[in-house]
TIMI-2910 file (N, C-alpha, C, CB; in pm, 1 decimal, decimal comma, always signed):
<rs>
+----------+----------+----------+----------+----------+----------+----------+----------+----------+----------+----------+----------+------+
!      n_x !      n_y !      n_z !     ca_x !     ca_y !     ca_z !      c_x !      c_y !      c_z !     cb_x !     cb_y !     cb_z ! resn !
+----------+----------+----------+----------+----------+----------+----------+----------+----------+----------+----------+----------+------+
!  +3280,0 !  -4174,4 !  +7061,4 !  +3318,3 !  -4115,0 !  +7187,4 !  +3290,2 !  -4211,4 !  +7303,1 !  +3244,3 !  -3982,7 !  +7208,1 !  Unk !
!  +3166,5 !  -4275,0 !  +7282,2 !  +3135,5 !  -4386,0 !  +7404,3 !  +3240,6 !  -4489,6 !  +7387,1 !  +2976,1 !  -4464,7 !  +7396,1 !  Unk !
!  +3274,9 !  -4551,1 !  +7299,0 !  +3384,5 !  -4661,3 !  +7292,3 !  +3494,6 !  -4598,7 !  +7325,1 !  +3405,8 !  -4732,5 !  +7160,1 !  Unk !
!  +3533,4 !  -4517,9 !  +7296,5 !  +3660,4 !  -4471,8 !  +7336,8 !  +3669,9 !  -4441,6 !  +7517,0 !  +3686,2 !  -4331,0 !  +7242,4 !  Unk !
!  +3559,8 !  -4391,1 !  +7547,9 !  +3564,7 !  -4411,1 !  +7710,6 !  +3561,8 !  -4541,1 !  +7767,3 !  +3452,5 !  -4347,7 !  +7776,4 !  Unk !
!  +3533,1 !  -4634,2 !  +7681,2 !  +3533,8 !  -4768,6 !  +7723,2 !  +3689,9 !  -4793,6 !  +7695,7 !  +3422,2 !  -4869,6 !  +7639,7 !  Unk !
!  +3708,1 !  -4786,1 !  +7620,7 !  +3844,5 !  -4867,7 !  +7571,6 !  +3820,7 !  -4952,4 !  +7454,8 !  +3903,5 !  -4967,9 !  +7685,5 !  Unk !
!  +3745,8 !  -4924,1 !  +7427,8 !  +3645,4 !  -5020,9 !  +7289,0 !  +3717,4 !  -4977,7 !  +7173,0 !  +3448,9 !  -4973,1 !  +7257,6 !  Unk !
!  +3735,9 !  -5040,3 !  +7058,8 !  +3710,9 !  -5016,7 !  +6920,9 !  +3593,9 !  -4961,7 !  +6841,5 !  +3726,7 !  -5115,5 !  +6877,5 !  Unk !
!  +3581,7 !  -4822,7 !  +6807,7 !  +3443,8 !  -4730,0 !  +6758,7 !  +3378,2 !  -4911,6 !  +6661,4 !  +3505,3 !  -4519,5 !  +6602,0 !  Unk !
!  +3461,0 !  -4938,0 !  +6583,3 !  +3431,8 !  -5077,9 !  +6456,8 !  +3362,2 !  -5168,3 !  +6533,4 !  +3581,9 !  -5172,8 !  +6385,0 !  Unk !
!  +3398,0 !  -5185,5 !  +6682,2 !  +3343,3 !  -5342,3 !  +6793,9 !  +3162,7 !  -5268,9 !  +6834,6 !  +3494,9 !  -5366,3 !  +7023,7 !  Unk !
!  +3196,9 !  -5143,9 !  +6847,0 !  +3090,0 !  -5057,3 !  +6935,0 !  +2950,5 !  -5061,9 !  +6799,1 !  +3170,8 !  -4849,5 !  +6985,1 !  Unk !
!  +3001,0 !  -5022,1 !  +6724,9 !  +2910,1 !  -4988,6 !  +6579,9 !  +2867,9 !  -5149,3 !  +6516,5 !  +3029,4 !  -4884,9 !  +6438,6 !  Unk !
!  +2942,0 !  -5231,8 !  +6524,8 !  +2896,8 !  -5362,2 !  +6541,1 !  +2804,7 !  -5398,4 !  +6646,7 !  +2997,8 !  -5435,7 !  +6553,7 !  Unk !
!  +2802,4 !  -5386,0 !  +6743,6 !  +2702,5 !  -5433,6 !  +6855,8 !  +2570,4 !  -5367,6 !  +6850,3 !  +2758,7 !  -5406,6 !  +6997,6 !  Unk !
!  +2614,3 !  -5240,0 !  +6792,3 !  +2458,8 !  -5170,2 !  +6804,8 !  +2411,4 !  -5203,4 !  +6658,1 !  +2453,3 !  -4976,1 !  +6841,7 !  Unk !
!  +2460,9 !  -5259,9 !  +6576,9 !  +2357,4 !  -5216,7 !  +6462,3 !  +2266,8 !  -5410,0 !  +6492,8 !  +2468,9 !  -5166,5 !  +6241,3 !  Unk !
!  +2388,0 !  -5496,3 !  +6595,5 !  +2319,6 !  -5623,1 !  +6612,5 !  +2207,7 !  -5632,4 !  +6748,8 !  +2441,1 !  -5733,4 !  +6627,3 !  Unk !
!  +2197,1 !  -5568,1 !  +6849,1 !  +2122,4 !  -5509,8 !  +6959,9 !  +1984,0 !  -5413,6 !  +6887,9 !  +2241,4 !  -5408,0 !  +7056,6 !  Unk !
!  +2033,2 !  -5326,1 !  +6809,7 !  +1928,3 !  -5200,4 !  +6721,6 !  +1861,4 !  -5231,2 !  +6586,2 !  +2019,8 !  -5064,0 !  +6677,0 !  Unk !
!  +1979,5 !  -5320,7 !  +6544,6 !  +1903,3 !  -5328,9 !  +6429,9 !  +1914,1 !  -5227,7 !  +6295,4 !  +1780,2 !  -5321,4 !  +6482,0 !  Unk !
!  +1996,8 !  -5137,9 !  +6303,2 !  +2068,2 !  -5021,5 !  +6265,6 !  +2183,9 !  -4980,1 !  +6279,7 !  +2027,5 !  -4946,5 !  +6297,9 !  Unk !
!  +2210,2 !  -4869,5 !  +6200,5 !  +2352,6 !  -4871,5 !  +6184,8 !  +2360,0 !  -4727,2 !  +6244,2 !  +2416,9 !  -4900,8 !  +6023,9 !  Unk !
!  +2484,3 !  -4663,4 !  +6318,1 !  +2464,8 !  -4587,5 !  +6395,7 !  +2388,6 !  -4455,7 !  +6368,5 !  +2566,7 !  -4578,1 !  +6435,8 !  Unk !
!  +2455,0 !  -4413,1 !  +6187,6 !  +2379,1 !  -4312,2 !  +6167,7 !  +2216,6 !  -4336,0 !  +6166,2 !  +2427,6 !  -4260,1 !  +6051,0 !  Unk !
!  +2129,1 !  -4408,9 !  +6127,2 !  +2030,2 !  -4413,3 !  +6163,2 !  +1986,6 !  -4400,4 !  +6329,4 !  +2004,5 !  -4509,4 !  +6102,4 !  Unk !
!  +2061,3 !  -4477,9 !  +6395,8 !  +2005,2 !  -4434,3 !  +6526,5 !  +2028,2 !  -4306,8 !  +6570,4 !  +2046,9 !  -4510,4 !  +6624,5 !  Unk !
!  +2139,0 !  -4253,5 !  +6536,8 !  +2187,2 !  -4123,3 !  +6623,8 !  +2019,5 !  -4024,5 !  +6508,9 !  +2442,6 !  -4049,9 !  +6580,3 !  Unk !
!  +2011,2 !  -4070,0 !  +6364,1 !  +1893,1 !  -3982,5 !  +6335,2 !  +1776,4 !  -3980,4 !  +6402,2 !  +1854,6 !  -3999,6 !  +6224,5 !  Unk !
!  +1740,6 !  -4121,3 !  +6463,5 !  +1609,0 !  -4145,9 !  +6480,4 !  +1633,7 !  -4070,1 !  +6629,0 !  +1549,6 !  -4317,3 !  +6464,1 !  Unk !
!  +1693,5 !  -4059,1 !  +6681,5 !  +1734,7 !  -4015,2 !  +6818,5 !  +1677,0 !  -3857,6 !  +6851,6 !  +1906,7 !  -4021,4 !  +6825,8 !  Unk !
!  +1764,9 !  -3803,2 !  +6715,8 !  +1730,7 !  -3667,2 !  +6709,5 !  +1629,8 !  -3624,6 !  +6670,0 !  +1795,6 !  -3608,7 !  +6655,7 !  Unk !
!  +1524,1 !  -3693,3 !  +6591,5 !  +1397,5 !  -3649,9 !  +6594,9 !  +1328,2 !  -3665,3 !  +6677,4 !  +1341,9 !  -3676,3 !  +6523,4 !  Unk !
!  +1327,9 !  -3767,9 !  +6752,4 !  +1240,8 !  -3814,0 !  +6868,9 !  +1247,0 !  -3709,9 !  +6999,9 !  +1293,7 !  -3967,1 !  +6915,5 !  Unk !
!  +1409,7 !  -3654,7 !  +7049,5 !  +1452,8 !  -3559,5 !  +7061,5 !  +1404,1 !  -3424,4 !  +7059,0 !  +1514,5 !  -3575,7 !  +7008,8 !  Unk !
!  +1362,7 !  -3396,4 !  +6923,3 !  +1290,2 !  -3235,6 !  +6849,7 !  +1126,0 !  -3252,4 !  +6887,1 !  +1310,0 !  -3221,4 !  +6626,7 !  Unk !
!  +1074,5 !  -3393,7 !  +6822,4 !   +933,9 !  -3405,3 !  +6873,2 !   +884,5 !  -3375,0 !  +7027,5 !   +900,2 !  -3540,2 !  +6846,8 !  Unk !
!   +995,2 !  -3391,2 !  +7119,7 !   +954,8 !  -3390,6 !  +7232,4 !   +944,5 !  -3227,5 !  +7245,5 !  +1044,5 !  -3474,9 !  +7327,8 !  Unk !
!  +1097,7 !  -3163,0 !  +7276,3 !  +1105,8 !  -3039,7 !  +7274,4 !   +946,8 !  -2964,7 !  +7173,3 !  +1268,2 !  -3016,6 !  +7210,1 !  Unk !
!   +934,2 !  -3012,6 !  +7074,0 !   +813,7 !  -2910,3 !  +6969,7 !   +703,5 !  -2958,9 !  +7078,8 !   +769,4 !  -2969,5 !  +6751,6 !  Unk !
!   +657,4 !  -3021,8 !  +7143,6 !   +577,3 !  -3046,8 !  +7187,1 !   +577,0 !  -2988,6 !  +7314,4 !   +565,4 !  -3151,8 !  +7170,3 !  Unk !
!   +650,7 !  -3019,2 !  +7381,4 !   +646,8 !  -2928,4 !  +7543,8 !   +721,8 !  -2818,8 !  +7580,3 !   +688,3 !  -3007,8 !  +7658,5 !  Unk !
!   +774,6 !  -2780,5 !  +7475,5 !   +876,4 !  -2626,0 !  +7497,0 !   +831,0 !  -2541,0 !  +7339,8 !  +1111,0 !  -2671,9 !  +7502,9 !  Unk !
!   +831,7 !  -2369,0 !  +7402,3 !   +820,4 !  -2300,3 !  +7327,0 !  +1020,9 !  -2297,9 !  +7235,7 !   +741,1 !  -2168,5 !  +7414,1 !  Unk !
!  +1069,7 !  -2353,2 !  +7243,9 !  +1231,6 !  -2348,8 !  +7224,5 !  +1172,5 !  -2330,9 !  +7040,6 !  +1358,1 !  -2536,0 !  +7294,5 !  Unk !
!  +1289,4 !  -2238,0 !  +6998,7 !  +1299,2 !  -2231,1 !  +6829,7 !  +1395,9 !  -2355,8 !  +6783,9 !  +1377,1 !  -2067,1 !  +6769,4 !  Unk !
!  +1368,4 !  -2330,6 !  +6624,0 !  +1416,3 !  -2422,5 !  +6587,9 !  +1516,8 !  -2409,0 !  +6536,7 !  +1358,9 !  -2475,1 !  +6537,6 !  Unk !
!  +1599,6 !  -2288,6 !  +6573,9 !  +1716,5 !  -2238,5 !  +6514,7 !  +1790,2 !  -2321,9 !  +6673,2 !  +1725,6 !  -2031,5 !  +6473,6 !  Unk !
!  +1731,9 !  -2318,8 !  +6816,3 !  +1794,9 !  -2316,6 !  +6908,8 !  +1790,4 !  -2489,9 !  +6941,7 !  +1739,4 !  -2207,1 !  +7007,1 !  Unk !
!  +1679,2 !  -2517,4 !  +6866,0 !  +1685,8 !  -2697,4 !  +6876,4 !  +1818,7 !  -2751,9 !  +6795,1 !  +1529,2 !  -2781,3 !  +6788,9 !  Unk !
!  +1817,1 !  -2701,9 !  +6647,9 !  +1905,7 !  -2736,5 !  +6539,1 !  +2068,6 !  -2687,3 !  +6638,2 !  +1856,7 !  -2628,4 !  +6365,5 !  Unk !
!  +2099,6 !  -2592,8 !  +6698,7 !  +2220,5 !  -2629,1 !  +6777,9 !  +2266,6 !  -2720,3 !  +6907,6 !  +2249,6 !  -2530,2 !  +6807,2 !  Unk !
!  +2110,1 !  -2734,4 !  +6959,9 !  +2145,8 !  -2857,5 !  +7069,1 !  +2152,0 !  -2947,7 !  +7032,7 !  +2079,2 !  -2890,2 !  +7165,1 !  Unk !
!  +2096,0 !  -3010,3 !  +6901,9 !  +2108,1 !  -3105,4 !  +6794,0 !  +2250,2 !  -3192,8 !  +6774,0 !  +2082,0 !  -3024,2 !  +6670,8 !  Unk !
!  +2322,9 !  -3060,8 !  +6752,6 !  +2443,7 !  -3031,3 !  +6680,2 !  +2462,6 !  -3036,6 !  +6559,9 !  +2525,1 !  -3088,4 !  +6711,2 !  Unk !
!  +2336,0 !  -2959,8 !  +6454,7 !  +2324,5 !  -2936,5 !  +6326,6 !  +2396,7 !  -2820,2 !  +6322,2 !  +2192,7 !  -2932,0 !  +6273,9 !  Unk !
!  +2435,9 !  -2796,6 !  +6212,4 !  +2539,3 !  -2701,2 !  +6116,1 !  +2428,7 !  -2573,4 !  +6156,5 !  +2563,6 !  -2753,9 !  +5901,2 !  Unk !
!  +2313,3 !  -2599,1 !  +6084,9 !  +2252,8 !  -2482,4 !  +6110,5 !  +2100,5 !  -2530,1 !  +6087,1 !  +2309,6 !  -2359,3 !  +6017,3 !  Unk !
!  +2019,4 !  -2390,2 !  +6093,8 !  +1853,2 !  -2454,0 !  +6123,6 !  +1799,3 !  -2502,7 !  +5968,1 !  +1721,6 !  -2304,0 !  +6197,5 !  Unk !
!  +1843,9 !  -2452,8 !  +5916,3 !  +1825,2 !  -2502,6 !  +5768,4 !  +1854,3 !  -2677,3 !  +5754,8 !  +1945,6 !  -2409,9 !  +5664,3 !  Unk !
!  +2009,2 !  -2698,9 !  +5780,4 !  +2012,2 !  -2816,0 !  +5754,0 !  +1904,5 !  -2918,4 !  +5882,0 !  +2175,2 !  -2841,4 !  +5745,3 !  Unk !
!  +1847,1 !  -2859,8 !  +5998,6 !  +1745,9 !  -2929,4 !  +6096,9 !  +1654,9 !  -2912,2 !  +6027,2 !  +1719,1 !  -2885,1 !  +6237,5 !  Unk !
!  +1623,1 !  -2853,2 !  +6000,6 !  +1485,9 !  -2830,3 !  +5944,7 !  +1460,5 !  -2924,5 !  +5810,3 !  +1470,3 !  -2667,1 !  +5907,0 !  Unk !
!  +1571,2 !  -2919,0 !  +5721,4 !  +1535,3 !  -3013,6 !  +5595,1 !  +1530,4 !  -3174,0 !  +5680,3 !  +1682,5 !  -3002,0 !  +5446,4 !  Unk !
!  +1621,2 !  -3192,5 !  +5722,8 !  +1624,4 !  -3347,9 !  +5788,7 !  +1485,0 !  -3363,7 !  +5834,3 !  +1736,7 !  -3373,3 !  +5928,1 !  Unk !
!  +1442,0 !  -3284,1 !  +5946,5 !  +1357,3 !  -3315,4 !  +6026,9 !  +1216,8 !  -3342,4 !  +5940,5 !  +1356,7 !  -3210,0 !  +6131,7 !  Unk !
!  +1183,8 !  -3220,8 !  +5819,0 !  +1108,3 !  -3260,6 !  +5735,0 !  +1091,6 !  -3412,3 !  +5681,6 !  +1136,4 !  -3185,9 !  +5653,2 !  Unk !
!  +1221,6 !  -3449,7 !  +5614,4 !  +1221,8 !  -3540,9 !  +5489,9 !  +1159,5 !  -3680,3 !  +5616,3 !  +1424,1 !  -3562,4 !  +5384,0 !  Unk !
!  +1293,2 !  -3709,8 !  +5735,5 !  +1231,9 !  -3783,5 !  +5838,8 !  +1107,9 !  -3785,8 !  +5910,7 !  +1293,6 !  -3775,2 !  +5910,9 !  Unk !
!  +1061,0 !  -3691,8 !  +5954,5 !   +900,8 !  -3678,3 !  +5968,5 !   +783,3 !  -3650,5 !  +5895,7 !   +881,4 !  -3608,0 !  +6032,6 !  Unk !
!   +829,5 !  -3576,4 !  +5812,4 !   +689,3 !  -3596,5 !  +5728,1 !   +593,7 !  -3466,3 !  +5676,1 !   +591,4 !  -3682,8 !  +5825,9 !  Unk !
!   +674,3 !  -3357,1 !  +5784,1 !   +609,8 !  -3213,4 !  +5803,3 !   +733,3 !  -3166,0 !  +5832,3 !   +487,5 !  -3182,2 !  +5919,9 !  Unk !
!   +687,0 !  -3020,1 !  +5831,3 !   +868,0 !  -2947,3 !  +5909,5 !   +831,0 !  -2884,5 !  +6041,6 !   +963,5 !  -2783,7 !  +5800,5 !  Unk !
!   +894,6 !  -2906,5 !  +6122,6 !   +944,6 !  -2861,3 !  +6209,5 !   +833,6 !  -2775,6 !  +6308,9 !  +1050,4 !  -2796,8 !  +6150,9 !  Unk !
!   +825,9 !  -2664,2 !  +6221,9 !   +758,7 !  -2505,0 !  +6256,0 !   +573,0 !  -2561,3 !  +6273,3 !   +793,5 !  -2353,9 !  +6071,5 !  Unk !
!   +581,1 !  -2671,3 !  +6163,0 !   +442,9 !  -2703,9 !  +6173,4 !   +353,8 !  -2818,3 !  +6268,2 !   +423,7 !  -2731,6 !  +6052,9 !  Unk !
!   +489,8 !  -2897,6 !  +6327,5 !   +475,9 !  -2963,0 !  +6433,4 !   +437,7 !  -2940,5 !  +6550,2 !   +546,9 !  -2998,1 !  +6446,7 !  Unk !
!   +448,1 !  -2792,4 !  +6603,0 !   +438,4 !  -2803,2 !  +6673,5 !   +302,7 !  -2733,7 !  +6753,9 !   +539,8 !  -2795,9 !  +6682,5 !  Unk !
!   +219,5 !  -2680,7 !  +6620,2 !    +62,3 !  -2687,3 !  +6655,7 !    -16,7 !  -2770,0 !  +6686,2 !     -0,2 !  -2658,0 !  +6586,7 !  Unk !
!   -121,3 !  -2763,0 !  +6781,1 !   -156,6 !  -2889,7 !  +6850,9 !   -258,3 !  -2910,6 !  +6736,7 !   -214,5 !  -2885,6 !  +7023,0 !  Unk !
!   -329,5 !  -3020,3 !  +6715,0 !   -416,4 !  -3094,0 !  +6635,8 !   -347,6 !  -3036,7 !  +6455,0 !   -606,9 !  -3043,5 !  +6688,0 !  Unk !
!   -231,4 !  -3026,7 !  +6439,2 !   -164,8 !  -3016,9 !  +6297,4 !   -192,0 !  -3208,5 !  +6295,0 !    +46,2 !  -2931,1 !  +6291,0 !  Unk !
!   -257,8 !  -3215,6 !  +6169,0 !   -316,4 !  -3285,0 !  +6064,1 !   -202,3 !  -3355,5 !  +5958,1 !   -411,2 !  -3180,3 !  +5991,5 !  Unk !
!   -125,7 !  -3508,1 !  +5947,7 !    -56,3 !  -3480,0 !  +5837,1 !   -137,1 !  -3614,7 !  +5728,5 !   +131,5 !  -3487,4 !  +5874,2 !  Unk !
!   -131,5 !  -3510,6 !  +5577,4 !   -148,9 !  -3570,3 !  +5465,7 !   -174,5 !  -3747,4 !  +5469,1 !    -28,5 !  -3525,4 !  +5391,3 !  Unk !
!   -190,5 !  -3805,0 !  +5348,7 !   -111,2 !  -3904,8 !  +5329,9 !    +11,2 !  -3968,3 !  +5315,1 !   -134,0 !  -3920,4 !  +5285,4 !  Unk !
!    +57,2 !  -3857,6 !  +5238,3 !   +194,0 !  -3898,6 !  +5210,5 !   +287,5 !  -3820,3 !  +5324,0 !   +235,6 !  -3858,6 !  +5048,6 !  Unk !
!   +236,8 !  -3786,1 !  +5405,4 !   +321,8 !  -3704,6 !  +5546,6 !   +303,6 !  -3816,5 !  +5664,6 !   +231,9 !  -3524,4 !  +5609,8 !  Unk !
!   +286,9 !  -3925,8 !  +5632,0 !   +269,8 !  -4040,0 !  +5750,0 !   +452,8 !  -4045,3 !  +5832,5 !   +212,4 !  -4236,1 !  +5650,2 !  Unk !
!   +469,2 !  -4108,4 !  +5914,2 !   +548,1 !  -4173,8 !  +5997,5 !   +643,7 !  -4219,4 !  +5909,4 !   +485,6 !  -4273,1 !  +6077,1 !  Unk !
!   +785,3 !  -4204,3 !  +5923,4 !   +862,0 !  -4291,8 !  +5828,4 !   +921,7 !  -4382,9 !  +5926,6 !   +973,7 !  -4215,3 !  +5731,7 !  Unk !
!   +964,0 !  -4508,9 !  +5855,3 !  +1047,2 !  -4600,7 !  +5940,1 !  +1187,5 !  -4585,7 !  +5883,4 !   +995,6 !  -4757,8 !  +5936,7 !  Unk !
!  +1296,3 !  -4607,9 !  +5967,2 !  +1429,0 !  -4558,5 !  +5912,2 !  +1502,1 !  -4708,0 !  +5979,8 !  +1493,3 !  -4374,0 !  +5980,9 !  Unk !
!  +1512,0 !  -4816,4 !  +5906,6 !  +1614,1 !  -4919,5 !  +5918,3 !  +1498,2 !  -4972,5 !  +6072,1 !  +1823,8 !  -4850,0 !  +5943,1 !  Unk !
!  +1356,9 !  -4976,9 !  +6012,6 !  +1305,7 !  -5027,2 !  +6135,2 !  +1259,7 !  -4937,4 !  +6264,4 !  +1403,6 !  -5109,9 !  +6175,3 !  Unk !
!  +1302,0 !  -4832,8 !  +6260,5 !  +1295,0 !  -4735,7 !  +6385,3 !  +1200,5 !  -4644,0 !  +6298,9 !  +1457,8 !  -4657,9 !  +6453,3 !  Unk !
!  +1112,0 !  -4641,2 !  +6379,1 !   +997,6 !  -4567,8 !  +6358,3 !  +1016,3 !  -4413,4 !  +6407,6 !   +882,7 !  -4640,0 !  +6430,7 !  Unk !
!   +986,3 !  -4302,8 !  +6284,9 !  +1066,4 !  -4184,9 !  +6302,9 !   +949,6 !  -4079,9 !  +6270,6 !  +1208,3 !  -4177,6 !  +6201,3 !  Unk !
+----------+----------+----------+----------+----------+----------+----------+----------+----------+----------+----------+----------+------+
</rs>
Protein backbone atom coordinates (compact mmCIF):
# COMPACT_ATOMS: atom_id res chain seq x y z
CA UNK A 1 0.00 0.00 0.00
CA UNK A 2 2.97 2.42 0.85
CA UNK A 3 4.62 1.79 -2.61
CA UNK A 4 1.76 2.12 -4.37
CA UNK A 5 1.20 5.69 -2.89
CA UNK A 6 4.57 6.28 -3.97
CA UNK A 7 4.41 5.06 -7.35
CA UNK A 8 6.89 2.37 -6.39
CA UNK A 9 6.97 -1.25 -7.33
CA UNK A 10 5.56 -3.37 -3.93
CA UNK A 11 9.10 -5.90 -5.46
CA UNK A 12 11.52 -2.26 -5.33
CA UNK A 13 9.77 -1.37 -1.77
CA UNK A 14 10.21 -5.06 -0.20
CA UNK A 15 13.71 -4.96 -1.56
CA UNK A 16 14.81 -1.84 0.26
CA UNK A 17 13.41 -2.82 3.46
CA UNK A 18 14.59 -6.20 3.88
CA UNK A 19 18.30 -4.19 2.81
CA UNK A 20 17.68 -1.00 5.39
CA UNK A 21 15.86 -3.86 8.13
CA UNK A 22 17.43 -6.59 7.58
CA UNK A 23 14.14 -8.55 7.09
CA UNK A 24 11.74 -9.40 4.98
CA UNK A 25 8.49 -7.64 5.25
CA UNK A 26 6.54 -10.30 6.87
CA UNK A 27 8.84 -10.38 9.68
CA UNK A 28 8.76 -6.77 10.18
CA UNK A 29 5.10 -6.13 9.80
CA UNK A 30 5.27 -9.32 12.76
CA UNK A 31 7.73 -7.81 14.88
CA UNK A 32 5.70 -4.57 14.56
CA UNK A 33 2.64 -6.11 15.83
CA UNK A 34 3.91 -7.43 18.84
CA UNK A 35 5.75 -4.58 19.92
CA UNK A 36 2.39 -2.91 19.14
CA UNK A 37 0.29 -5.51 21.67
CA UNK A 38 3.22 -5.23 24.31
CA UNK A 39 2.64 -1.68 24.53
CA UNK A 40 -1.21 -1.66 24.53
CA UNK A 41 -0.93 -4.99 27.41
CA UNK A 42 1.03 -2.77 29.27
CA UNK A 43 -0.69 0.63 29.43
CA UNK A 44 -4.31 -0.11 28.44
CA UNK A 45 -6.89 -2.26 30.04
CA UNK A 46 -7.96 -3.00 25.98
CA UNK A 47 -8.90 -7.03 25.43
CA UNK A 48 -7.37 -9.12 23.38
CA UNK A 49 -10.15 -9.94 21.26
CA UNK A 50 -10.15 -5.89 20.63
CA UNK A 51 -6.21 -5.76 20.13
CA UNK A 52 -6.37 -8.94 17.64
CA UNK A 53 -8.84 -6.56 15.39
CA UNK A 54 -6.75 -3.42 15.48
CA UNK A 55 -4.06 -5.83 14.61
CA UNK A 56 -5.94 -6.89 11.70
CA UNK A 57 -5.98 -10.57 12.82
CA UNK A 58 -8.75 -12.86 11.54
CA UNK A 59 -9.62 -13.35 15.01
CA UNK A 60 -8.32 -13.45 18.80
CA UNK A 61 -7.40 -16.92 18.52
CA UNK A 62 -5.26 -16.56 15.59
CA UNK A 63 -3.53 -13.14 17.93
CA UNK A 64 -3.26 -14.91 20.55
CA UNK A 65 -1.42 -18.10 19.05
CA UNK A 66 1.09 -15.70 17.14
CA UNK A 67 1.60 -13.52 19.95
CA UNK A 68 2.38 -16.60 22.16
CA UNK A 69 4.74 -18.60 19.80
CA UNK A 70 6.56 -14.82 19.11
CA UNK A 71 6.77 -13.84 22.68
CA UNK A 72 7.10 -16.44 24.71
CA UNK A 73 3.84 -16.24 26.98
CA UNK A 74 0.28 -15.41 25.74
CA UNK A 75 -1.11 -12.52 25.66
CA UNK A 76 -3.68 -12.62 28.78
CA UNK A 77 -0.54 -13.33 30.83
CA UNK A 78 1.43 -10.40 29.79
CA UNK A 79 -0.13 -8.25 30.98
CA UNK A 80 0.31 -8.77 34.86
CA UNK A 81 2.82 -6.67 36.28
CA UNK A 82 5.93 -8.66 37.67
CA UNK A 83 4.58 -11.99 35.33
CA UNK A 84 7.87 -14.02 35.46
CA UNK A 85 8.86 -15.88 32.10
CA UNK A 86 10.43 -19.48 32.25
CA UNK A 87 13.48 -20.37 30.48
CA UNK A 88 12.34 -21.41 27.59
CA UNK A 89 9.72 -18.27 27.49
CA UNK A 90 12.78 -15.84 26.87
CA UNK A 91 12.65 -13.07 24.05
CA UNK A 92 12.67 -14.44 20.55
CA UNK A 93 14.65 -12.83 17.77
CA UNK A 94 12.79 -12.97 14.40
CA UNK A 95 15.35 -12.34 11.31
CA UNK A 96 17.33 -10.21 13.94
CA UNK A 97 14.45 -8.12 15.41
CA UNK A 98 14.12 -8.76 18.76
CA UNK A 99 10.40 -9.78 19.54
Amino acid sequence: MCCKSLGLPVTLGKQALKEVYVTTFSDFLLASRIDKAREWLKATDMSVEEMAQRLQYRNAQNFSRTFKKAAGLPANTSRKPGAKRSRTQKRTRINGMRV
